[in-house]
PDB file of N, CA, C and O in Angstrom:
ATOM      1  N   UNK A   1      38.562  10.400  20.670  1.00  0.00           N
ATOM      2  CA  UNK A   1      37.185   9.995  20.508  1.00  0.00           C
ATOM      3  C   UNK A   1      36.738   9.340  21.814  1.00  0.00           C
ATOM      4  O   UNK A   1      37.211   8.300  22.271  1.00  0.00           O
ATOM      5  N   UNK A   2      36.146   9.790  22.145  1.00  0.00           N
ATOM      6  CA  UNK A   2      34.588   9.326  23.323  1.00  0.00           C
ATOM      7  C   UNK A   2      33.685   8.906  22.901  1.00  0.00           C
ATOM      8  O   UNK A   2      32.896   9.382  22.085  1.00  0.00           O
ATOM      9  N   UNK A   3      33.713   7.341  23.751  1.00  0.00           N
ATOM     10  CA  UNK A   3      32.866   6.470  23.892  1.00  0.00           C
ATOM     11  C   UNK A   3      31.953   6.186  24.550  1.00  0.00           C
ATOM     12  O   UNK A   3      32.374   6.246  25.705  1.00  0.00           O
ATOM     13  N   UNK A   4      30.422   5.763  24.571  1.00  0.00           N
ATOM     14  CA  UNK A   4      29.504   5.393  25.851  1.00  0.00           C
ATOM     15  C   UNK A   4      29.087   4.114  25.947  1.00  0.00           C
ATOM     16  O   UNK A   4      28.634   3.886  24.826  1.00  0.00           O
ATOM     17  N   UNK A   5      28.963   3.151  26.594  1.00  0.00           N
ATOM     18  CA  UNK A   5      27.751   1.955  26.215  1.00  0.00           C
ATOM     19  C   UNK A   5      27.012   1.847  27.854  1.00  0.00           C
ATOM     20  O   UNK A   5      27.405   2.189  28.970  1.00  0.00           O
ATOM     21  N   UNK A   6      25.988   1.311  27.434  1.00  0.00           N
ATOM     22  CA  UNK A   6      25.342   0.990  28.453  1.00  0.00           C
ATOM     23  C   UNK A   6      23.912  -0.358  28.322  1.00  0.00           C
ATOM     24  O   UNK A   6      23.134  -0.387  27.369  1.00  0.00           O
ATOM     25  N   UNK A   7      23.883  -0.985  29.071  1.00  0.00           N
ATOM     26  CA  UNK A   7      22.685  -1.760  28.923  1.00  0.00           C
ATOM     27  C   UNK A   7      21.410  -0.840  29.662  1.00  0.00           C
ATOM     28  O   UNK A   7      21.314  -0.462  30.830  1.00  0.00           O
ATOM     29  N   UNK A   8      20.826  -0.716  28.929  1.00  0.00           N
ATOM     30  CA  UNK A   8      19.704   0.404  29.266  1.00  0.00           C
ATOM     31  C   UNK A   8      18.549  -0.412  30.070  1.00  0.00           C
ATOM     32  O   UNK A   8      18.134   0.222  31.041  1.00  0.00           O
ATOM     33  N   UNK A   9      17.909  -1.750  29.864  1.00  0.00           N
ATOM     34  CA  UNK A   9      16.447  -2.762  30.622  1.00  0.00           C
ATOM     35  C   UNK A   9      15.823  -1.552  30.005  1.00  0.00           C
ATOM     36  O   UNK A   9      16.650  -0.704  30.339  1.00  0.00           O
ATOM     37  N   UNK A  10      15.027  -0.997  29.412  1.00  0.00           N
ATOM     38  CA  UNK A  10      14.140  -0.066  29.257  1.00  0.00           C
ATOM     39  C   UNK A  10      14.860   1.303  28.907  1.00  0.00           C
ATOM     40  O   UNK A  10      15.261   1.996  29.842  1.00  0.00           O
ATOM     41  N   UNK A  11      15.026   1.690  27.697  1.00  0.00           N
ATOM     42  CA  UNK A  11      15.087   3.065  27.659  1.00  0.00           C
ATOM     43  C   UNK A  11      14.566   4.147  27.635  1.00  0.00           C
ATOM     44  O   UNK A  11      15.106   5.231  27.855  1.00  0.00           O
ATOM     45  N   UNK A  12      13.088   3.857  27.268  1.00  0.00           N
ATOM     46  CA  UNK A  12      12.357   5.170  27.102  1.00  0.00           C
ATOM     47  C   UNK A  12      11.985   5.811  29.001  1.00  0.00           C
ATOM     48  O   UNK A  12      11.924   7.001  29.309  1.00  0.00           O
ATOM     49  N   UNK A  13      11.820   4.783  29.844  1.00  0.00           N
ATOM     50  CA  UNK A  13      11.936   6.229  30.902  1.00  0.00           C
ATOM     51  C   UNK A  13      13.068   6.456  31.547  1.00  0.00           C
ATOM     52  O   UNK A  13      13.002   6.763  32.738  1.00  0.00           O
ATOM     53  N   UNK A  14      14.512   6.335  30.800  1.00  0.00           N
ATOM     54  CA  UNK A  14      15.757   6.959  31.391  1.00  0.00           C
ATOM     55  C   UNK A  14      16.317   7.812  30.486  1.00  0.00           C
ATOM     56  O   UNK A  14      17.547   7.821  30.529  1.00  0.00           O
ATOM     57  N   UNK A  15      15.555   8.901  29.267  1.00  0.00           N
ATOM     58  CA  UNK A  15      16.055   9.044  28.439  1.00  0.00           C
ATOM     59  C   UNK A  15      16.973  10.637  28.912  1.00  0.00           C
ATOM     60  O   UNK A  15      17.935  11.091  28.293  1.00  0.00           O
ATOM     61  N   UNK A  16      16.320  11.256  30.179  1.00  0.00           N
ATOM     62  CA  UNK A  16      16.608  12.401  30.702  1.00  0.00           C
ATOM     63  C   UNK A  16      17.898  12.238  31.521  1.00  0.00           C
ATOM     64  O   UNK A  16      18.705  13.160  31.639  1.00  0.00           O
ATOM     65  N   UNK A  17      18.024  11.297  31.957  1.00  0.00           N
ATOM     66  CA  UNK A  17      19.296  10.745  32.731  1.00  0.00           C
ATOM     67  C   UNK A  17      20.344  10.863  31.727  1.00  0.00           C
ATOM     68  O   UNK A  17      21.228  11.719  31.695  1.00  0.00           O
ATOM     69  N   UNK A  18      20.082   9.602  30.653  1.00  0.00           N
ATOM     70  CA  UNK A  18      20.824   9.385  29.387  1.00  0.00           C
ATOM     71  C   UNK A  18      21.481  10.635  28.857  1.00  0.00           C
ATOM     72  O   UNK A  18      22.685  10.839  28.700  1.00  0.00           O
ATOM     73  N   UNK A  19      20.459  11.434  28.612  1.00  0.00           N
ATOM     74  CA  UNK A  19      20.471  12.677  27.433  1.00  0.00           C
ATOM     75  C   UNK A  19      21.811  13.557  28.709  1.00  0.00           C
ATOM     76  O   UNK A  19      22.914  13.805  28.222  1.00  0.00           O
ATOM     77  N   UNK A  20      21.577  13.918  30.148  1.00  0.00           N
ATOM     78  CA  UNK A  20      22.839  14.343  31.207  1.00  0.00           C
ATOM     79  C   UNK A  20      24.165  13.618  30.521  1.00  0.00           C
ATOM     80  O   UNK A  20      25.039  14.199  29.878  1.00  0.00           O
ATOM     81  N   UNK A  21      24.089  12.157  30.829  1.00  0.00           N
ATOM     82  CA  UNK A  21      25.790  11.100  31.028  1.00  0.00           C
ATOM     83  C   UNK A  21      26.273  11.374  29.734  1.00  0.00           C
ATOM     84  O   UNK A  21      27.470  11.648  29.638  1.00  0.00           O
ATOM     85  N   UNK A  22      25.445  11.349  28.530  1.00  0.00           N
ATOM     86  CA  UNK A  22      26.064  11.456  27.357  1.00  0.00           C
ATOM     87  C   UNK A  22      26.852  12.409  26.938  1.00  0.00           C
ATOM     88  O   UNK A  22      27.720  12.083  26.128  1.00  0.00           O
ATOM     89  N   UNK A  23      26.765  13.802  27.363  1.00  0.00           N
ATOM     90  CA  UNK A  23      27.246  14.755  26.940  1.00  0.00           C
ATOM     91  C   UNK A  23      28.899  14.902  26.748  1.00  0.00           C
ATOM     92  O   UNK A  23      29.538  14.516  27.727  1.00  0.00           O
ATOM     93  N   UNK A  24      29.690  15.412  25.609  1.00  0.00           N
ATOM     94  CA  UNK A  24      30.558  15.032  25.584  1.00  0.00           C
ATOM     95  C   UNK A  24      31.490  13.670  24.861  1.00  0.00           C
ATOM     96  O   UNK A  24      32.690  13.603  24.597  1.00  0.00           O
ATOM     97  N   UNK A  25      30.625  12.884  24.721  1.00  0.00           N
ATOM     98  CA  UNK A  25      30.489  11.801  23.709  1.00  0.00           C
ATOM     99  C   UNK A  25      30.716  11.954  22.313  1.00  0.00           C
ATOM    100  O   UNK A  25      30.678  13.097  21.857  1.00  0.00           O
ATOM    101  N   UNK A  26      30.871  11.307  21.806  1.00  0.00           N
ATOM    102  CA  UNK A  26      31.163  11.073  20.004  1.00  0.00           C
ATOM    103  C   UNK A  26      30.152  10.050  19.796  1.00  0.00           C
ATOM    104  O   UNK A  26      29.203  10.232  19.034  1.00  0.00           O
ATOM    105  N   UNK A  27      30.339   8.919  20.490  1.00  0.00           N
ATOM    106  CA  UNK A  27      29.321   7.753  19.961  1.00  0.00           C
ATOM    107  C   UNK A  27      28.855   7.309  21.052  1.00  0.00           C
ATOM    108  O   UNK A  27      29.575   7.183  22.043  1.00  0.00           O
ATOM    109  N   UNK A  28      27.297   6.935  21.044  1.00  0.00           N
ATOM    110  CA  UNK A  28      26.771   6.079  22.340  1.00  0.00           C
ATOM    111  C   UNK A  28      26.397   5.157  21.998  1.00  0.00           C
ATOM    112  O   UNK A  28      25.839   5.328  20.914  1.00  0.00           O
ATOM    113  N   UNK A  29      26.358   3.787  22.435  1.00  0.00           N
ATOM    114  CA  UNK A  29      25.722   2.871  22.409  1.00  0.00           C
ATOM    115  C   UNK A  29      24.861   2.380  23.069  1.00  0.00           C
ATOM    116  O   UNK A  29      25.178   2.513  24.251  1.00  0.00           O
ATOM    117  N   UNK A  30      23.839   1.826  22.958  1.00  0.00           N
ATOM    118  CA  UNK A  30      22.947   1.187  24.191  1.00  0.00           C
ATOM    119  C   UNK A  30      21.662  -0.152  23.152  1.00  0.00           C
ATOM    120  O   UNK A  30      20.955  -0.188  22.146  1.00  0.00           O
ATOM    121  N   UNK A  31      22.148  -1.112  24.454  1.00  0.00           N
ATOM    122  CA  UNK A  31      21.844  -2.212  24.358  1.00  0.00           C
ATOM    123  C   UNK A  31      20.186  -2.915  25.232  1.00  0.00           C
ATOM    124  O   UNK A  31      19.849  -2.598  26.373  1.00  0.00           O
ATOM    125  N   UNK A  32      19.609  -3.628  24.556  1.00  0.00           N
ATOM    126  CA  UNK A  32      18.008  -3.894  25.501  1.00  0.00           C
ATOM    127  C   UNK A  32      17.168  -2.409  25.935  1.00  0.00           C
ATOM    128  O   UNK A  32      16.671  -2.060  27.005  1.00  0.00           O
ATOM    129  N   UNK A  33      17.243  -1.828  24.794  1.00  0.00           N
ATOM    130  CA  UNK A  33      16.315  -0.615  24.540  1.00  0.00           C
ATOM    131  C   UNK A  33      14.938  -0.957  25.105  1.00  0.00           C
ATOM    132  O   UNK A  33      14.368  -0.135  25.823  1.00  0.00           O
ATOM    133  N   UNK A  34      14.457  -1.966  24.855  1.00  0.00           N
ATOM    134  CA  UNK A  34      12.422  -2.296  24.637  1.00  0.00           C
ATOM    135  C   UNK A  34      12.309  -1.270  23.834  1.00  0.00           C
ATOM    136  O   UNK A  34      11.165  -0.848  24.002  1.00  0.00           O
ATOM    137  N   UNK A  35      12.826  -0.659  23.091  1.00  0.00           N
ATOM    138  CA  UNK A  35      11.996   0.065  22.332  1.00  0.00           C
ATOM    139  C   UNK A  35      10.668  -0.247  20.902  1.00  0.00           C
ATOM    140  O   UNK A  35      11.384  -0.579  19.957  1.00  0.00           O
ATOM    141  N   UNK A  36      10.018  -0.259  20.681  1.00  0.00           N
ATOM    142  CA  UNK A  36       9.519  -0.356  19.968  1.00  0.00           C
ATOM    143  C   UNK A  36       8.840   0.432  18.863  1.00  0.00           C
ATOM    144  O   UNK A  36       9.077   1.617  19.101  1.00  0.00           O
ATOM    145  N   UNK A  37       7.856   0.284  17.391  1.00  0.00           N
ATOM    146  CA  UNK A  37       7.056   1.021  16.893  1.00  0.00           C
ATOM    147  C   UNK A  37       6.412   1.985  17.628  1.00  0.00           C
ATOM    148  O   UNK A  37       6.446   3.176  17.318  1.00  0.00           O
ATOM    149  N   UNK A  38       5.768   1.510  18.676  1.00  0.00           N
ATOM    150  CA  UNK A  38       4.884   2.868  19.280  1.00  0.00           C
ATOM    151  C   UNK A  38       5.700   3.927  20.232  1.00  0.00           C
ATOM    152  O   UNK A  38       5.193   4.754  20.989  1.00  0.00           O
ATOM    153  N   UNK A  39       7.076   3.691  20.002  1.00  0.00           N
ATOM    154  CA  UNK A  39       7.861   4.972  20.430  1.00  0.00           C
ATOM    155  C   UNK A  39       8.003   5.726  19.216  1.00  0.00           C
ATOM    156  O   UNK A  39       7.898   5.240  18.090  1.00  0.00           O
ATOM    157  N   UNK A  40       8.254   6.971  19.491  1.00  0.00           N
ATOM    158  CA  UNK A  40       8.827   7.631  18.144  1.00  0.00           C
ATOM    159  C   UNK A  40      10.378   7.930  18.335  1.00  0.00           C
ATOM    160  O   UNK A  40      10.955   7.683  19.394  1.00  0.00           O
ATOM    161  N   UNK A  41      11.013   8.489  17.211  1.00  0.00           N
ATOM    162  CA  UNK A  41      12.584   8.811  17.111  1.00  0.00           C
ATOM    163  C   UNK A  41      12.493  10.139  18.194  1.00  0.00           C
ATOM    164  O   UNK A  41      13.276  10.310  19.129  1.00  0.00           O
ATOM    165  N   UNK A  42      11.271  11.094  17.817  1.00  0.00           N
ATOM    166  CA  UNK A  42      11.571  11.954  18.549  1.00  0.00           C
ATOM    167  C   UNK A  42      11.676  12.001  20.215  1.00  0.00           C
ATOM    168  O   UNK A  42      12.181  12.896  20.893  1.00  0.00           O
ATOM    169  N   UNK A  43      11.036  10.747  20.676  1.00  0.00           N
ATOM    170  CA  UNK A  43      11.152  10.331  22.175  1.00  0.00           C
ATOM    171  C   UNK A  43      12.415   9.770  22.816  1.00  0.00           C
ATOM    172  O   UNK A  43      12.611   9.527  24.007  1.00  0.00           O
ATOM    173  N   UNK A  44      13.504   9.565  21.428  1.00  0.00           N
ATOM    174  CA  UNK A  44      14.766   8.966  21.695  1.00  0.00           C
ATOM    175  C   UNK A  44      15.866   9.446  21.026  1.00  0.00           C
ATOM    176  O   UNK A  44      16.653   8.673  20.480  1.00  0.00           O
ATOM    177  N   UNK A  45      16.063  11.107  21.003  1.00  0.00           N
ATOM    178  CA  UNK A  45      16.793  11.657  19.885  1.00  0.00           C
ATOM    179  C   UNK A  45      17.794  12.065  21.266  1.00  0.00           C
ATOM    180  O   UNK A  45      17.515  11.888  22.451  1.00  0.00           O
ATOM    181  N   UNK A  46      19.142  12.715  20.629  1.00  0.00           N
ATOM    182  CA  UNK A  46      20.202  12.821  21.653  1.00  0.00           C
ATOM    183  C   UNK A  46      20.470  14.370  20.976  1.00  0.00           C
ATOM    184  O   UNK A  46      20.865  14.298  19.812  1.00  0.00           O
ATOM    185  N   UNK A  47      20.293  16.020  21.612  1.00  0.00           N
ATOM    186  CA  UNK A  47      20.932  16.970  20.781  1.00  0.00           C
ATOM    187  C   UNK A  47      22.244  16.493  19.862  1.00  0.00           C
ATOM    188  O   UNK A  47      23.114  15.788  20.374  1.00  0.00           O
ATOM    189  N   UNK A  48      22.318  16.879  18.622  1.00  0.00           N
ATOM    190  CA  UNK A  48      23.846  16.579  18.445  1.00  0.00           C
ATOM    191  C   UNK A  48      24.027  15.323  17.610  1.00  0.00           C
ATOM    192  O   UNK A  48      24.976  15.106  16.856  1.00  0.00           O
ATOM    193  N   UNK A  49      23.135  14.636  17.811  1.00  0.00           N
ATOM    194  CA  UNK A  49      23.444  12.901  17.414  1.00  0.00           C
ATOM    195  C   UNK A  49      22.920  12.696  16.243  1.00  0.00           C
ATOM    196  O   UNK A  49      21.786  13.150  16.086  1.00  0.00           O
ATOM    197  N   UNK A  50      23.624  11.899  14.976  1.00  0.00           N
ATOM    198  CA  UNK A  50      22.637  10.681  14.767  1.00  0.00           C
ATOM    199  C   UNK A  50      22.220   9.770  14.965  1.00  0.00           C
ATOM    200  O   UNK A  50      22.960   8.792  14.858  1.00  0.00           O
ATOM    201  N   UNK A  51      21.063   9.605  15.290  1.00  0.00           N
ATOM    202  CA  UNK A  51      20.216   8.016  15.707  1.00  0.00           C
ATOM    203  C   UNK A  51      20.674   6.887  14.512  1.00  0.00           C
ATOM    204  O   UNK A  51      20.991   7.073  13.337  1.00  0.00           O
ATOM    205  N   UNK A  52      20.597   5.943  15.121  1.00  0.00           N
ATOM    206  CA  UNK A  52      20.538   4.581  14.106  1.00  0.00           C
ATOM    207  C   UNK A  52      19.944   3.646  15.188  1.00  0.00           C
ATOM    208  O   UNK A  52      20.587   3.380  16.203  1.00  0.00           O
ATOM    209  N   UNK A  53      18.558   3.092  14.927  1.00  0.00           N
ATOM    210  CA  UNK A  53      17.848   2.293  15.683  1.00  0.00           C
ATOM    211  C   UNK A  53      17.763   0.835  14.796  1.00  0.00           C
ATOM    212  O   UNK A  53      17.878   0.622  13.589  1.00  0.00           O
ATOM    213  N   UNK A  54      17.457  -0.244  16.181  1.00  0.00           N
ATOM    214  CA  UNK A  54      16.621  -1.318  15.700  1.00  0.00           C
ATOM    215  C   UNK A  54      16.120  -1.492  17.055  1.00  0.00           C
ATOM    216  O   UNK A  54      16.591  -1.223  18.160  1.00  0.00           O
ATOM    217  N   UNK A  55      15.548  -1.769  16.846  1.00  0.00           N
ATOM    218  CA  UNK A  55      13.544  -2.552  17.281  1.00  0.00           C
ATOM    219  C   UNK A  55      13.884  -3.817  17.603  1.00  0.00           C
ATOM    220  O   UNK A  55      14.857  -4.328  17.046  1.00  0.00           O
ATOM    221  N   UNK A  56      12.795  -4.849  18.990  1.00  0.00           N
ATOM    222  CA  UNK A  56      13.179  -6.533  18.368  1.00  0.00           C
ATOM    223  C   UNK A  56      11.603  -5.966  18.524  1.00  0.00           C
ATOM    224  O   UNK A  56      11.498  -5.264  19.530  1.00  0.00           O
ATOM    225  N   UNK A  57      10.493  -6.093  17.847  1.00  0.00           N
ATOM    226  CA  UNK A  57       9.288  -6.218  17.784  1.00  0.00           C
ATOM    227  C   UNK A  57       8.443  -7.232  17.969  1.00  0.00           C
ATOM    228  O   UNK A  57       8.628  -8.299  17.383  1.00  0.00           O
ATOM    229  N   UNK A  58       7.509  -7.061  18.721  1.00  0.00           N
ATOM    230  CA  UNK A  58       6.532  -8.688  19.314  1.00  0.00           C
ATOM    231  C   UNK A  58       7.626  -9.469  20.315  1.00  0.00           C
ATOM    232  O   UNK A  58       7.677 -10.697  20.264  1.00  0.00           O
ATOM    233  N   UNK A  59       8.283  -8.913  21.000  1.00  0.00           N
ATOM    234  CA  UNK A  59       8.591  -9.589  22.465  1.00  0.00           C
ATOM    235  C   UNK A  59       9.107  -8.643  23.459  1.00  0.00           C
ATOM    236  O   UNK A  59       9.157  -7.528  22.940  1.00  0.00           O
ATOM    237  N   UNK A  60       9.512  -8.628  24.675  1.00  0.00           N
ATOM    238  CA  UNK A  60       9.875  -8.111  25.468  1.00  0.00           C
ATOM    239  C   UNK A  60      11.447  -8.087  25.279  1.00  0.00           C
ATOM    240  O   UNK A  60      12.079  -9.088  24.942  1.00  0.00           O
ATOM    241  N   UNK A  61      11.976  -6.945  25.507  1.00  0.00           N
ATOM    242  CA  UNK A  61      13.910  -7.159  25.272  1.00  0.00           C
ATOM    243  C   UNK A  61      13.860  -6.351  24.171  1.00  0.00           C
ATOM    244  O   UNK A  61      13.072  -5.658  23.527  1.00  0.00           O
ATOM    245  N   UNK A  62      15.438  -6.838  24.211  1.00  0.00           N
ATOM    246  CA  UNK A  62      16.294  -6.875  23.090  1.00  0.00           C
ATOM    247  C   UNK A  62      16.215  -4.986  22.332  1.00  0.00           C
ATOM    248  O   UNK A  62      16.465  -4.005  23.033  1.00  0.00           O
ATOM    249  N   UNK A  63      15.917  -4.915  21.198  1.00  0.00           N
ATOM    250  CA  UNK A  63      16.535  -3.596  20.853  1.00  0.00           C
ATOM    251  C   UNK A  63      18.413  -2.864  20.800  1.00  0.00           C
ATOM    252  O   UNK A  63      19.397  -3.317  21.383  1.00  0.00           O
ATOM    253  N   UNK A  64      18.350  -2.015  20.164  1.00  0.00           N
ATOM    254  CA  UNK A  64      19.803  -1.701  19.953  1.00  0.00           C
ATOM    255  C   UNK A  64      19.399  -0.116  19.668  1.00  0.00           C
ATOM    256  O   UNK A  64      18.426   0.123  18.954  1.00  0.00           O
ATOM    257  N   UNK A  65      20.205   0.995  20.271  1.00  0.00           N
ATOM    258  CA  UNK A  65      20.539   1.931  19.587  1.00  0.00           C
ATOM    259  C   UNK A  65      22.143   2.630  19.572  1.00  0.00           C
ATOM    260  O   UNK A  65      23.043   2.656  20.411  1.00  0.00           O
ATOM    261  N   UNK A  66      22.015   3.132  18.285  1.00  0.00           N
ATOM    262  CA  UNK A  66      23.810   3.825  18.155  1.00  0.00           C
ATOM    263  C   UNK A  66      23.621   5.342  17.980  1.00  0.00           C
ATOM    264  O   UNK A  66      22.938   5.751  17.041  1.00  0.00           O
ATOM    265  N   UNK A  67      24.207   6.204  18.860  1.00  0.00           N
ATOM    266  CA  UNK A  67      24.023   7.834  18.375  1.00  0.00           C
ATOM    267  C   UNK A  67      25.739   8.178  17.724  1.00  0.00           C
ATOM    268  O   UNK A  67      26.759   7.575  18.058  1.00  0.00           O
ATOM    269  N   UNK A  68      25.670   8.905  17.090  1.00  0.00           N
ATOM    270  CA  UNK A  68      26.535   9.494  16.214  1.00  0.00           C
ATOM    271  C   UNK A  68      27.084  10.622  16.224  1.00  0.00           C
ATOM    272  O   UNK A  68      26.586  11.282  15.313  1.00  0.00           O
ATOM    273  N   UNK A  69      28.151  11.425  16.986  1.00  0.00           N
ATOM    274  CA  UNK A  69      28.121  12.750  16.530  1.00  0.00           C
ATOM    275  C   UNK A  69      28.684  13.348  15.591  1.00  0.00           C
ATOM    276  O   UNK A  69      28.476  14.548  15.409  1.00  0.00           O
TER     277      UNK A  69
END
């Protein structure tokens, strides 16, 4: 089993980078997403994966996501 983590500062504009390093993986992790409500799943989906998100909503930071294969 293959592992990823990474502290992302912003994930939504590295998701094309991301979506390259991951390949090959079983599970990714990534930490300080900013992601929020006005992203959608589909702006942060991985071929292959399941998503499992959280949000920190109303501040800057924080966030979590786990992909699954």
């Amino acid at each position: 089993m293959k592992c990823f983590y990474t502290n992302a500062n912003s994930v939504i504009g590295k998701m094309s980078e991301l979506r390259e390093r991951t390949k090959g993986y079983d599970i990714v992790g990534i930490v300080e997403t900013w992601a929020n409500s006005h992203i959608s799943n589909a702006e942060l989906t991985l071929d292959g994966f399941n998503m499992l998100r959280l949000d920190r909503e109303g501040m800057k930071g924080g966030g979590l996501l786990m992909y699954v294969n």
